[in-house]
BATORLUM-911548 format. One line per field, with one value per residue: y, z, x of N, C-alpha, C in turn; residue in one letter. Coordinates in Angstrom, 2 decimals. Example, Ala and Ser with C-alpha at 12.3 -4.5 7.8 and 13.67 -1.06 7.14 Angstrom:
% residues 2
n.y c(-5.69;-2.25)
n.z c(7.80;7.08)
n.x c(13.19;12.85)
ca.y c(-4.50;-1.06)
ca.z c(7.80;7.14)
ca.x c(12.30;13.67)
c.y c(-3.30;0.03)
c.z c(7.80;7.87)
c.x c(13.20;12.90)
residuo c(a;s)
//
This chain:
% residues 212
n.y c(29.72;29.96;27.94;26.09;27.50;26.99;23.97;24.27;25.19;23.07;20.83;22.19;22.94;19.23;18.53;19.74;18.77;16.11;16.39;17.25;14.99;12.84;13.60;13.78;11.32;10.24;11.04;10.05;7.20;6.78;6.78;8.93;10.46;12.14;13.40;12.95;11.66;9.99;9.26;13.22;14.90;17.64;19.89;20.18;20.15;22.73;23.41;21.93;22.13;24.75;23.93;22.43;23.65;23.89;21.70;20.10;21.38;20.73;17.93;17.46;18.25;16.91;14.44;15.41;15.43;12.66;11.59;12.71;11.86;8.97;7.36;7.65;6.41;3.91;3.14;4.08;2.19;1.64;4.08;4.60;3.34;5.42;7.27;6.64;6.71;9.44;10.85;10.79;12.67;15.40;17.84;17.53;17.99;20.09;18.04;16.62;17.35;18.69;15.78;14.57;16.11;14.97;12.79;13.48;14.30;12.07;10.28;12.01;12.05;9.56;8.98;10.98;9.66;7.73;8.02;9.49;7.43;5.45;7.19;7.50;4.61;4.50;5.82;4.81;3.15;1.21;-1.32;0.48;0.36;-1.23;-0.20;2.10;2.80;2.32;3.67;5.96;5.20;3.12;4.46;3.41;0.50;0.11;1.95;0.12;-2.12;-1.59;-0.92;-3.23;-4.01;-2.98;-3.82;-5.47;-3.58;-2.51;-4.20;-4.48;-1.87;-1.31;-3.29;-2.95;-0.27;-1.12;-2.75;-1.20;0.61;-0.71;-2.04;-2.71;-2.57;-4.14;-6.76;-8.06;-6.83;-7.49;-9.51;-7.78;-6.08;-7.86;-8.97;-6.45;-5.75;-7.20;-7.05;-4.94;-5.57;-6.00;-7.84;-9.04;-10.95;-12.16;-14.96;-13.71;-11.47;-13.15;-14.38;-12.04;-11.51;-13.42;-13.45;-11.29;-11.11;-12.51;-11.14;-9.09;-9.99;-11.00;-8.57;-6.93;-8.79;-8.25;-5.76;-5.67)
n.z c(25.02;25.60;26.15;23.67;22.58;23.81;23.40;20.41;20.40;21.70;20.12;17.69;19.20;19.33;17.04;15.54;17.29;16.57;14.03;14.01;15.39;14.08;12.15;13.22;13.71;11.38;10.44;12.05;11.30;9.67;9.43;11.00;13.17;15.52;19.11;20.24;22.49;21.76;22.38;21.84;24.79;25.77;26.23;24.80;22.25;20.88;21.37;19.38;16.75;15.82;15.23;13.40;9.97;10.12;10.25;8.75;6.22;6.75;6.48;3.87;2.41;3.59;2.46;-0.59;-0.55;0.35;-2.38;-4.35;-3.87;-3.35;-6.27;-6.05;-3.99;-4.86;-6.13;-4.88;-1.82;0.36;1.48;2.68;4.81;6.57;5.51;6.05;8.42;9.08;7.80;9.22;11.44;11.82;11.86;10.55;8.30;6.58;7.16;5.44;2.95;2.67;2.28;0.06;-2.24;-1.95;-2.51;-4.92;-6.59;-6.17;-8.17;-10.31;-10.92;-11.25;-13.87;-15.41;-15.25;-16.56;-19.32;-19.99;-19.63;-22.26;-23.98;-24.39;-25.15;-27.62;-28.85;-30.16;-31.63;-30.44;-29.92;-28.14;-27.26;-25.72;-23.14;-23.02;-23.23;-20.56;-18.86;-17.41;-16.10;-14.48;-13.49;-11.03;-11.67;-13.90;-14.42;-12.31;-13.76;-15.95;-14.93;-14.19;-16.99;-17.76;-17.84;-19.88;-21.81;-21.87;-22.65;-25.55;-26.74;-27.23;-29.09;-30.73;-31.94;-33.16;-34.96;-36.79;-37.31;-39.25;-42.37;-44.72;-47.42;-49.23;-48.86;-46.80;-45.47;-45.92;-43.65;-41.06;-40.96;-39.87;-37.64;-36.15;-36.01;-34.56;-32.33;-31.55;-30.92;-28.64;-26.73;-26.80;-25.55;-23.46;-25.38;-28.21;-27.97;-27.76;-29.59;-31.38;-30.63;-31.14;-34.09;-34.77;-34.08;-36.00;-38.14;-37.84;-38.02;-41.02;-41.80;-41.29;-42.83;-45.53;-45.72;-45.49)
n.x c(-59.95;-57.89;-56.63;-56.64;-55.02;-52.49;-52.93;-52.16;-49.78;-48.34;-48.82;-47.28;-44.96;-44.28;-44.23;-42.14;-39.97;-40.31;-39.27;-36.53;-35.90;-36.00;-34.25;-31.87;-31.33;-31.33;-28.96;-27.19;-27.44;-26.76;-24.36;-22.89;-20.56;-22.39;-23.17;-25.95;-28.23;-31.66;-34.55;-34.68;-34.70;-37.51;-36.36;-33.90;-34.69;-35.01;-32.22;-31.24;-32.53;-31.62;-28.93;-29.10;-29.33;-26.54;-25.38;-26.22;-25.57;-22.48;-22.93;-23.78;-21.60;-19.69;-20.33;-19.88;-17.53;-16.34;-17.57;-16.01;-13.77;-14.17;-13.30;-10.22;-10.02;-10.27;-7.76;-5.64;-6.32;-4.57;-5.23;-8.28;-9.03;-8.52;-9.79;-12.12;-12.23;-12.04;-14.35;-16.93;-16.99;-18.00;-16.66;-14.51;-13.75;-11.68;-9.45;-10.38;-10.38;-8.23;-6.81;-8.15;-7.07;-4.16;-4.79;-5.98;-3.44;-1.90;-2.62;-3.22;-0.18;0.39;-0.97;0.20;3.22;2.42;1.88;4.09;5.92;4.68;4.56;7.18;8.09;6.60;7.47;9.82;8.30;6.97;3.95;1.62;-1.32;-2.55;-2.19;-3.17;-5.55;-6.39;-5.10;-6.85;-9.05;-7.37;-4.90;-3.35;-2.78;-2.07;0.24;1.94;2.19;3.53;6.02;6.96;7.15;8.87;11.85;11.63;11.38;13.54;15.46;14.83;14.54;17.16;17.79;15.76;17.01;19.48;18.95;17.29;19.36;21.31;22.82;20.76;20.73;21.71;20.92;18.81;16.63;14.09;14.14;14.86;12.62;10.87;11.70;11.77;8.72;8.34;9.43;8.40;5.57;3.25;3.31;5.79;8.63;11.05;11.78;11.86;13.49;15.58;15.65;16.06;18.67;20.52;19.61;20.84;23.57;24.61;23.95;25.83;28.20;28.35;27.72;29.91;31.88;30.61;31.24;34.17)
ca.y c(30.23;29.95;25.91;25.94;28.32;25.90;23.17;24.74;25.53;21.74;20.46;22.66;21.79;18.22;18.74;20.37;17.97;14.89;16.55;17.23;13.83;11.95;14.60;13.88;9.98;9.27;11.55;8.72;6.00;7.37;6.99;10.50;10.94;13.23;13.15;13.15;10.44;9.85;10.15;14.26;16.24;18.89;21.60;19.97;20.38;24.14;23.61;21.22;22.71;25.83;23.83;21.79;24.04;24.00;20.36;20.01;21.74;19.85;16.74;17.65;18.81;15.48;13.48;15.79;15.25;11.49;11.35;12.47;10.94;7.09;7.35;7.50;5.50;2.66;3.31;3.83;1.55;1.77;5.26;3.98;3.02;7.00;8.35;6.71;7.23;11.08;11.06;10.18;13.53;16.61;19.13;16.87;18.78;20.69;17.18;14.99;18.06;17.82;13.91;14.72;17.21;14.61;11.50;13.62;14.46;10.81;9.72;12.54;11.84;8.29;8.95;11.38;8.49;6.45;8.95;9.45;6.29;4.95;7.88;7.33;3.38;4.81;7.00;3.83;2.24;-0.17;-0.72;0.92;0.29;-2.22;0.29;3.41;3.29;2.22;4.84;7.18;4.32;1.89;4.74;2.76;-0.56;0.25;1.88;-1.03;-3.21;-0.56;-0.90;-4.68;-4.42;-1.73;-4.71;-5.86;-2.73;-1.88;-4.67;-4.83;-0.49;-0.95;-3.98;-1.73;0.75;-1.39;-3.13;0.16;1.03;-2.12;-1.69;-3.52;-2.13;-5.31;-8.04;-8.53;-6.02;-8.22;-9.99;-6.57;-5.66;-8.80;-8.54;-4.89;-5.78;-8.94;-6.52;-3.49;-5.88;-5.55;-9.31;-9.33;-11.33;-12.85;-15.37;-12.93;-11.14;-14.17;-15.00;-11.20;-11.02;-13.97;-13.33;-9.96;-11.97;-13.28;-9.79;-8.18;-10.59;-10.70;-7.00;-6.94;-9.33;-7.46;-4.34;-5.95)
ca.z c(24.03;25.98;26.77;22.64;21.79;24.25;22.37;19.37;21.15;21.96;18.64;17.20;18.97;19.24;15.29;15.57;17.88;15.64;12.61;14.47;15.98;12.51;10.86;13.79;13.39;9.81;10.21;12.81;10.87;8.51;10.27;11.13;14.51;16.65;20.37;20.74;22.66;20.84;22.57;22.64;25.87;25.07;26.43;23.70;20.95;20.48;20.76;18.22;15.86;15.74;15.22;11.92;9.14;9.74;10.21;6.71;5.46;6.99;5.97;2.13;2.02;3.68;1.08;-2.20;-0.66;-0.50;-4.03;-5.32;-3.03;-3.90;-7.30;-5.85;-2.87;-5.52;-6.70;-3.21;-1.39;2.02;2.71;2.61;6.56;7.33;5.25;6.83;10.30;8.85;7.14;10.20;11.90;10.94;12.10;9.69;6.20;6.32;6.76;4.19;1.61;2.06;1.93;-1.32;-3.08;-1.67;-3.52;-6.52;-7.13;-6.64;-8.93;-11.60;-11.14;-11.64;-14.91;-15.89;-15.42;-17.22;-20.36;-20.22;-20.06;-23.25;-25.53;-24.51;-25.92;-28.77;-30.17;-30.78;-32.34;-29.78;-30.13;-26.54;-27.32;-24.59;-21.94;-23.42;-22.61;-19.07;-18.28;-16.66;-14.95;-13.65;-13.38;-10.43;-11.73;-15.05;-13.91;-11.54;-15.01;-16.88;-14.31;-14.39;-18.43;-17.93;-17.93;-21.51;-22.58;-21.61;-23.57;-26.63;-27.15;-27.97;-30.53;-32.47;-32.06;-33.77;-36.31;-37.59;-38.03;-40.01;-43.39;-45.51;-48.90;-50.24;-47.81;-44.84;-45.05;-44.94;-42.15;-40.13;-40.91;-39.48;-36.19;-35.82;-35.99;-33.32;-30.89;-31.11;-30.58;-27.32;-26.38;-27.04;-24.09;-24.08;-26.76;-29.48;-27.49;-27.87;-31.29;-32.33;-30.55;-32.23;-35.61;-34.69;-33.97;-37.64;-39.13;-37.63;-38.77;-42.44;-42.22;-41.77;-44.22;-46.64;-45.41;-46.34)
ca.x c(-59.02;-56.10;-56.39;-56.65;-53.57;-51.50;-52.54;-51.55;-48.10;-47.70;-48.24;-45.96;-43.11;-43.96;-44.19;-40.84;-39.43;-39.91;-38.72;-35.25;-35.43;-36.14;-33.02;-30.50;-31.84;-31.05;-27.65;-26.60;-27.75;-26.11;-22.85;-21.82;-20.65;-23.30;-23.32;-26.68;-29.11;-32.76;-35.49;-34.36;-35.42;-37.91;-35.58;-32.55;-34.71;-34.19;-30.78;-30.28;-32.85;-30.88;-27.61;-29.69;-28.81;-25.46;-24.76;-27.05;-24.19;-21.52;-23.15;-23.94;-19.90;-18.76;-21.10;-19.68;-16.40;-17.05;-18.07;-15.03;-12.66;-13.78;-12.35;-9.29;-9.42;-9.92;-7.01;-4.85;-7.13;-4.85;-5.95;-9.02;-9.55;-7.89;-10.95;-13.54;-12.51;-12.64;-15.50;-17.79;-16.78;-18.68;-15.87;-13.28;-13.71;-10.65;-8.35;-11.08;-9.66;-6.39;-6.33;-8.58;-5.87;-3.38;-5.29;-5.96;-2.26;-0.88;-3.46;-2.52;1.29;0.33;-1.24;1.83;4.18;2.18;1.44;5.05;6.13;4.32;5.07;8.74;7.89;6.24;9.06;10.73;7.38;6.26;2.95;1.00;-2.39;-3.15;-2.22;-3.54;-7.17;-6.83;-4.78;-7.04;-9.63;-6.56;-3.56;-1.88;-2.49;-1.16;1.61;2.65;2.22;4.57;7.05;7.28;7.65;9.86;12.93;11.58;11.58;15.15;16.26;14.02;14.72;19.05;17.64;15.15;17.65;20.29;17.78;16.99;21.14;22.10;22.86;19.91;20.90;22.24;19.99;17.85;15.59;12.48;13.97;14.96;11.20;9.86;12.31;10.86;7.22;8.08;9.79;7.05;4.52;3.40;3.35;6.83;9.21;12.43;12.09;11.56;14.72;16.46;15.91;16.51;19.34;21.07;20.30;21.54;25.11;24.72;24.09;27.24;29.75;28.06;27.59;31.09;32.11;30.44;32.10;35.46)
c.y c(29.98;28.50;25.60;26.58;27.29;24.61;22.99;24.61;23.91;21.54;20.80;22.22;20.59;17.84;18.73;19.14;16.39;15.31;16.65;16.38;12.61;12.51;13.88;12.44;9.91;9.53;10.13;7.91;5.84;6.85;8.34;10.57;12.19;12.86;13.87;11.76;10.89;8.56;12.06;14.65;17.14;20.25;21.47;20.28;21.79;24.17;23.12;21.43;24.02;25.32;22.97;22.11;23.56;22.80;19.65;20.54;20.72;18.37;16.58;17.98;17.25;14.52;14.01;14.90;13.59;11.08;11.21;11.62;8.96;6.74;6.43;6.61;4.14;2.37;3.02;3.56;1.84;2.91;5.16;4.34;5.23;7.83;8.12;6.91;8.99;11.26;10.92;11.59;14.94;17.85;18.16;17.65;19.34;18.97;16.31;16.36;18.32;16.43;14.12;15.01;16.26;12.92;11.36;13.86;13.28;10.20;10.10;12.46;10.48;8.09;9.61;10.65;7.76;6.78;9.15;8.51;5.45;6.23;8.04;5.72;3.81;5.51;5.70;2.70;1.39;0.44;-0.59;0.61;-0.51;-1.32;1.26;3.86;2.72;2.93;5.97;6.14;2.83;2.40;3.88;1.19;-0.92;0.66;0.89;-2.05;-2.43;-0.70;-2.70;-5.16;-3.84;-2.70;-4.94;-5.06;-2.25;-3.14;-4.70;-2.91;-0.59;-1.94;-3.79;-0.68;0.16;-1.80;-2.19;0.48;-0.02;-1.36;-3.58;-3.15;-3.11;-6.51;-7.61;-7.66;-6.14;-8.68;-9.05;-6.24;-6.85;-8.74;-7.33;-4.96;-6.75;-8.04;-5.77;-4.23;-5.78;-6.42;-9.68;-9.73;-11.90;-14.18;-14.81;-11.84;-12.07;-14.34;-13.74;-11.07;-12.08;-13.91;-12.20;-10.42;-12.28;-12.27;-9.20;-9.18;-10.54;-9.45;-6.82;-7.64;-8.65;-6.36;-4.71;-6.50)
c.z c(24.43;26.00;24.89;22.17;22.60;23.42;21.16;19.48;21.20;20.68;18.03;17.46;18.82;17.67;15.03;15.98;17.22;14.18;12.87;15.16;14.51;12.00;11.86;13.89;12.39;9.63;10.69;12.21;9.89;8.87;10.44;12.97;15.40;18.05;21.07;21.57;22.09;22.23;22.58;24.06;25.51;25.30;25.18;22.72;20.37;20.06;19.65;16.27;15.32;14.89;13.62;10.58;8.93;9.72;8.93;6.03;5.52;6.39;4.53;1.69;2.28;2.24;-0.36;-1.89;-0.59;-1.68;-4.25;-4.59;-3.69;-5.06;-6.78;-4.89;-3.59;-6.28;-5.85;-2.38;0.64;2.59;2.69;4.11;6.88;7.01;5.62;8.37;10.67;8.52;7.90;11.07;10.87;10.99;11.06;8.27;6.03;6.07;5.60;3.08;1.93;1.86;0.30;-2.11;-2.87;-2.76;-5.08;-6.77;-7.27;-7.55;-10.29;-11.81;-11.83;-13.09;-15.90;-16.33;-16.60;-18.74;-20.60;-20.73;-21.54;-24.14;-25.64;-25.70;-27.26;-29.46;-30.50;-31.75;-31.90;-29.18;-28.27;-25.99;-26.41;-23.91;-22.09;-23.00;-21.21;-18.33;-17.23;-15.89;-13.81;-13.77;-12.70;-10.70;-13.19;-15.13;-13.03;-13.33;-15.82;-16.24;-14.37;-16.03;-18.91;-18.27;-19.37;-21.88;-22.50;-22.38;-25.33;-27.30;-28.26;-29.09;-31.29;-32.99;-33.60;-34.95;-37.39;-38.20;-38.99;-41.29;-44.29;-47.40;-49.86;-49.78;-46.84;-44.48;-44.78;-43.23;-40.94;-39.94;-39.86;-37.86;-35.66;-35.26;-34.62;-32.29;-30.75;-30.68;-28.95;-26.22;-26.12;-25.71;-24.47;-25.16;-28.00;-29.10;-28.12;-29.14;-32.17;-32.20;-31.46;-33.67;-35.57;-34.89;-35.48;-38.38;-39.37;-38.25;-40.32;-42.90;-42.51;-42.63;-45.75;-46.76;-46.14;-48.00)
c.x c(-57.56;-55.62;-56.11;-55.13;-52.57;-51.64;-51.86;-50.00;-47.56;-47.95;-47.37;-44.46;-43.14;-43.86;-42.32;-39.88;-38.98;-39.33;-37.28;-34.93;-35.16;-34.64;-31.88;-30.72;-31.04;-29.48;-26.58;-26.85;-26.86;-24.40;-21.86;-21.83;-21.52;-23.47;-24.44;-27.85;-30.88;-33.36;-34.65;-35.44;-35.90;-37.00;-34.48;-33.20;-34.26;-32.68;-30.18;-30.91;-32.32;-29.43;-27.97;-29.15;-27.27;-24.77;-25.74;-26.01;-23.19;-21.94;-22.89;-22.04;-18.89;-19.16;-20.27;-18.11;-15.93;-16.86;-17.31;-13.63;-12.91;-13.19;-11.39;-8.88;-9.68;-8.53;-5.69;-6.21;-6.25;-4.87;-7.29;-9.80;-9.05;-9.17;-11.86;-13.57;-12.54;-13.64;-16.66;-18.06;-17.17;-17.39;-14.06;-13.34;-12.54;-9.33;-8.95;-10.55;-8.39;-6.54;-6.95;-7.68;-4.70;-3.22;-5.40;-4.67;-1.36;-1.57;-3.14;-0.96;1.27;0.08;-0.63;2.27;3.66;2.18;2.84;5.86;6.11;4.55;6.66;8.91;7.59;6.76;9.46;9.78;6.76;4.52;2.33;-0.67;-3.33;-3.26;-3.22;-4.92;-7.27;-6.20;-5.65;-8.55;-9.01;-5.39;-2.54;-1.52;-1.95;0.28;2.48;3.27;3.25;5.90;7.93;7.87;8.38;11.04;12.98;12.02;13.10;15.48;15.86;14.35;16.09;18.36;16.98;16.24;18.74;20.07;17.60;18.81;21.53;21.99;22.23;20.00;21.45;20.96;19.63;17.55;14.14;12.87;14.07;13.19;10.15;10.19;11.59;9.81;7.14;8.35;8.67;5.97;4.30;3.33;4.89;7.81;10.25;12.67;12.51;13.11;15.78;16.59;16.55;18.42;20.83;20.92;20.79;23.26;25.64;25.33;25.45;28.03;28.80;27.86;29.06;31.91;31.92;31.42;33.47;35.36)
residuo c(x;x;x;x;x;x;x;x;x;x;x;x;x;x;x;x;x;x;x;x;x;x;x;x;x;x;x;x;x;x;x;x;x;x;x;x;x;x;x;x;x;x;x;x;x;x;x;x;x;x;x;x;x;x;x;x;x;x;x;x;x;x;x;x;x;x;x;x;x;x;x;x;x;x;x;x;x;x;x;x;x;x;x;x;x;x;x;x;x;x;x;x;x;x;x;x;x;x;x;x;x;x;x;x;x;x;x;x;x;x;x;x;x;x;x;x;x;x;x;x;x;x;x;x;x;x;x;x;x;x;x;x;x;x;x;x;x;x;x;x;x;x;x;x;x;x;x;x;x;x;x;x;x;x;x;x;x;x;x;x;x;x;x;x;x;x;x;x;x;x;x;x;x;x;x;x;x;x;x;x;x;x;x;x;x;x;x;x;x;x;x;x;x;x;x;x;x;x;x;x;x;x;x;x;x;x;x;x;x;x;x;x)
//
């Protein structure tokens, strides 16, 4: 009876033993830093079956935190290398959420700007519709692109602006309409500048002509 209950006893832990060698296995494979060597020592297993739960936690928290983090690191790609040399470390959760809260806020500023940006364009009528739906799956690479057409737009704004002031009540209210539609478009580049801004040249002296 007794040579039988020891057997019993050894199976068990060696039961035990491979189930916390397989768990602290796949963790490492996994790429999470553990400083443990595999084969364990039967005396380590206790210790590290005890310590299981709680690095099942730590793991499942790195993984959520993970999840939502790649979003963003597609987005800012060179913090990138900072999160995986955190993310490896079980006692890192406190800095992988800040860098998180740090990723999600340049991400939502990014998409601010950008939301801002185009309904500032769109008071004046230019059409936005290219940007508008990639706003919230390509914030920083839309905003880079907003910033670059930001120049157009600073010149193409004063010549709707002025387009719109002319006095069309005698003439050249198709052609103001057609200028309009060329600048708002959203293609629009310094040709269409160029051409408004000379017949603009035209307008004023025949505006004023008229005037007298």
């Amino acid at each position: 009876e007794i040579e039988k209950e020891i057997e019993e006893v050894v199976l068990n832990l060696s039961r035990r033993l491979a189930i916390v060698e397989k768990q602290l296995t796949e963790w490492k494979n996994d790429g999470f830093n553990i400083s443990i060597s595999i084969p364990l020592l039967p005396g380590e297993m206790l210790e590290w079956e005890v310590q299981l739960p709680l690095i099942a936690e730590q793991v499942e928290a790195i993984l959520a935190i993970r999840a939502q983090m790649e979003p963003h690191l597609e987005q800012w790609p060179e913090y990138r290398q900072l999160a995986e040399r955190a993310w490896v470390h079980l006692d890192a959760i406190d800095s992988l959420d800040v860098l998180l809260e740090g990723l999600e806020a340049k991400t939502k500023g990014a998409v601010a700007t950008c939301r801002a940006r185009l309904d500032s364009w769109g008071s004046f009528g230019i059409d936005t519709s290219y940007w508008a739906p990639l706003i919230e799956s390509e914030p920083r690479a839309v905003l880079e692109e907003l910033n670059m057409h930001q120049s157009l737009i600073s010149l193409i704004i004063p010549l709707i602006e002025e387009l719109e002031s002319l006095d069309t009540s005698i003439r050249g209210h198709v052609e103001v309409d057609n200028w309009l539609q060329e600048l708002r478009n959203n293609s629009a580049g310094i040709s269409q500048i160029e051409e408004v801004s000379a017949w603009l040249n035209i307008a004023r002296i025949r505006d004023a002509r008229h005037r007298e």
